[in-house]
Residue frames relative to the residue before (quaternion, step in Angstrom):
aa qw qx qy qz dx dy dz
X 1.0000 0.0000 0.0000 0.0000 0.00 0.00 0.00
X 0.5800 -0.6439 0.4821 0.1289 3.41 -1.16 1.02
X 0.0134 -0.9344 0.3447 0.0886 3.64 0.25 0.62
X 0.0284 0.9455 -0.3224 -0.0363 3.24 0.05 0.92
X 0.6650 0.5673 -0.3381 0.3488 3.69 -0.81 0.42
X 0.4593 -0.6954 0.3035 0.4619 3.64 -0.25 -0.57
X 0.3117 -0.8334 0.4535 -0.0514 3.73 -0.95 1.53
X 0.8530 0.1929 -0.0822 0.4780 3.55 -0.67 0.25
X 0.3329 0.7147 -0.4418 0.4280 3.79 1.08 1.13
X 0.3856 -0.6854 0.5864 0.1942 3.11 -1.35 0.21
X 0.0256 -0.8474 0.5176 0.1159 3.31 -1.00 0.21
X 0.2608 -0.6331 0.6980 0.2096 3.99 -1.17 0.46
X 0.3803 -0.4984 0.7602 0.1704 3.33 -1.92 1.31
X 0.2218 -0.5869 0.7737 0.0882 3.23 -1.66 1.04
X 0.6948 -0.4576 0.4348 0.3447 3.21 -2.01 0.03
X 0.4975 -0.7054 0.4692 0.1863 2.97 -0.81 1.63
X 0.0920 0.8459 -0.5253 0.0005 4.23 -0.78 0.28
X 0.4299 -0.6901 0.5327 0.2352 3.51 -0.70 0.28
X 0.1557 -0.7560 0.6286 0.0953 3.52 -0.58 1.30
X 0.0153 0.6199 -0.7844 -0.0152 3.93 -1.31 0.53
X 0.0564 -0.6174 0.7845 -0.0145 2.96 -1.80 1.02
X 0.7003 -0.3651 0.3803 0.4814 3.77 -1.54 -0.08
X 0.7261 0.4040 -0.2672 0.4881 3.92 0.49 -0.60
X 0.8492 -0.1076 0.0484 0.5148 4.00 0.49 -1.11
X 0.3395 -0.7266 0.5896 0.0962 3.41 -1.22 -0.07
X 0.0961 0.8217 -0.5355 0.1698 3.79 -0.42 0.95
X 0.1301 -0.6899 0.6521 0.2863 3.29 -1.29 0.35
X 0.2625 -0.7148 0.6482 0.0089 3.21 -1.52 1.24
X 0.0798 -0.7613 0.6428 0.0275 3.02 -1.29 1.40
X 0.0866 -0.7964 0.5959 0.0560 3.88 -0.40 1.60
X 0.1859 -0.6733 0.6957 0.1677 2.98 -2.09 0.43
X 0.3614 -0.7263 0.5672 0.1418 3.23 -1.02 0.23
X 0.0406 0.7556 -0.6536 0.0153 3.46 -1.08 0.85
X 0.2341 -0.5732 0.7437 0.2522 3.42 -1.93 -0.06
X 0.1258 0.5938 -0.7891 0.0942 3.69 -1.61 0.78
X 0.1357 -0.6942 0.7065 -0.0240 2.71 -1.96 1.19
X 0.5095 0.6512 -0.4547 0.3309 3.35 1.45 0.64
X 0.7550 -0.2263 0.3786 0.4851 3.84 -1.30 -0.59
X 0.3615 0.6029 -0.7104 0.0345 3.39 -1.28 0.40
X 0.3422 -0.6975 0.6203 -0.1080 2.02 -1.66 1.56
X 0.2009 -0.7803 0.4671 0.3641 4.18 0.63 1.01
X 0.6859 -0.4741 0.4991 0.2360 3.07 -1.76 0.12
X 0.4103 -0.5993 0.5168 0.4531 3.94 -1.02 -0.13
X 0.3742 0.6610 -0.4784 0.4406 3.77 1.05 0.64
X 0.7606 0.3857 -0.0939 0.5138 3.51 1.34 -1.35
X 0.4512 0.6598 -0.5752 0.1738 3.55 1.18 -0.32
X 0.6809 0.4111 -0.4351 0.4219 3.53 -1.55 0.79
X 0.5000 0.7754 -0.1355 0.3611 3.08 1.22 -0.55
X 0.2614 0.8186 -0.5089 0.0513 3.43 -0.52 -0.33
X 0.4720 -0.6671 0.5499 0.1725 3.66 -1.29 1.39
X 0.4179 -0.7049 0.5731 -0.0009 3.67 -0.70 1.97
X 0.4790 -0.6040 0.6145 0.1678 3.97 -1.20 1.05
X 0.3698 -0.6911 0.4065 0.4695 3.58 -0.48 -0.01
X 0.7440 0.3699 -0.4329 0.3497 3.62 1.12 -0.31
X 0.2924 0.7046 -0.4696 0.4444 3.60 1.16 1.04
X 0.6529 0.4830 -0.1854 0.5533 3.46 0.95 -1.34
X 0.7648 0.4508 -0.3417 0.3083 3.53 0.63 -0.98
X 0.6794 0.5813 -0.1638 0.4167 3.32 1.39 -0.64
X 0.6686 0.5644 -0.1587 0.4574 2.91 1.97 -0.10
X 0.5232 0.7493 -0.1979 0.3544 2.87 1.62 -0.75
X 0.6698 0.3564 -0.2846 0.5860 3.90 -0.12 0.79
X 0.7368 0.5837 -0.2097 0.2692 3.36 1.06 -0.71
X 0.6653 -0.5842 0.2764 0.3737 3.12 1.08 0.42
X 0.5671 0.6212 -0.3495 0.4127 3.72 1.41 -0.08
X 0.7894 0.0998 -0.3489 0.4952 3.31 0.72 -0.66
X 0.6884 -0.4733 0.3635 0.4122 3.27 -1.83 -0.53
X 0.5520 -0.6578 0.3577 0.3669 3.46 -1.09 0.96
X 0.5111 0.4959 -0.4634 0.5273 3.98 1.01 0.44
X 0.6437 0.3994 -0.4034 0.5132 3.71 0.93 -0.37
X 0.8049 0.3061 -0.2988 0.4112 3.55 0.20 -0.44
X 0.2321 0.7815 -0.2547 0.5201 3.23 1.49 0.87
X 0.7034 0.3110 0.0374 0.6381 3.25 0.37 -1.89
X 0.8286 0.3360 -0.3323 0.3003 2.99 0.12 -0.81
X 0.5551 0.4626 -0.4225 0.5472 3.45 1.00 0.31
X 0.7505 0.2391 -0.4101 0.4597 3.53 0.74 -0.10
X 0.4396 0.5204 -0.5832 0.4424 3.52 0.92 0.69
X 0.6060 0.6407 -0.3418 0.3246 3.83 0.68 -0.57
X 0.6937 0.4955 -0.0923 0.5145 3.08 1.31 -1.46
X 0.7853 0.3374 -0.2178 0.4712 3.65 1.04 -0.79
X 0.3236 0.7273 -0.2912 0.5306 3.25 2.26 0.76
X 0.7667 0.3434 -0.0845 0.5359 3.41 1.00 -1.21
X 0.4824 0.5238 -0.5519 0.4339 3.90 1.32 0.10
């Protein structure tokens, strides 16, 4: 069998929070990992594609991602550095 995705990692629970925007409202519970292995996305992700972080940073404000991703992902940054 072909394995795909990413395997044998650890992960830290961050602080769970509740994101609301004009359209929806969730509560989001992130984790956070480090991997330095292969991935290889799934046919779940085709079209897809797996973003550097100084890609993401340069993107951010711009209208590409979703305002829940650029959300989290500032409070993944911040609950990175506690």
């Amino acid at each position: 069998m072909d394995r795909q995705g990413v395997i044998d990692f650890n992960t830290k629970q961050l602080p769970h929070y509740v994101f609301q925007s004009d359209r929806e409202r969730e509560l989001v519970f992130p984790f956070r990992t480090v991997y330095d292995g292969n991935i290889k996305p799934s046919a779940e992700t085709d079209g897809g594609k797996f973003w550097s972080i100084p890609e993401i940073e340069v993107s951010l404000g711009k209208g590409i991602f979703t305002p829940n991703f650029e959300s989290e992902y500032s409070r993944v940054l911040k609950a990175g550095h506690n």
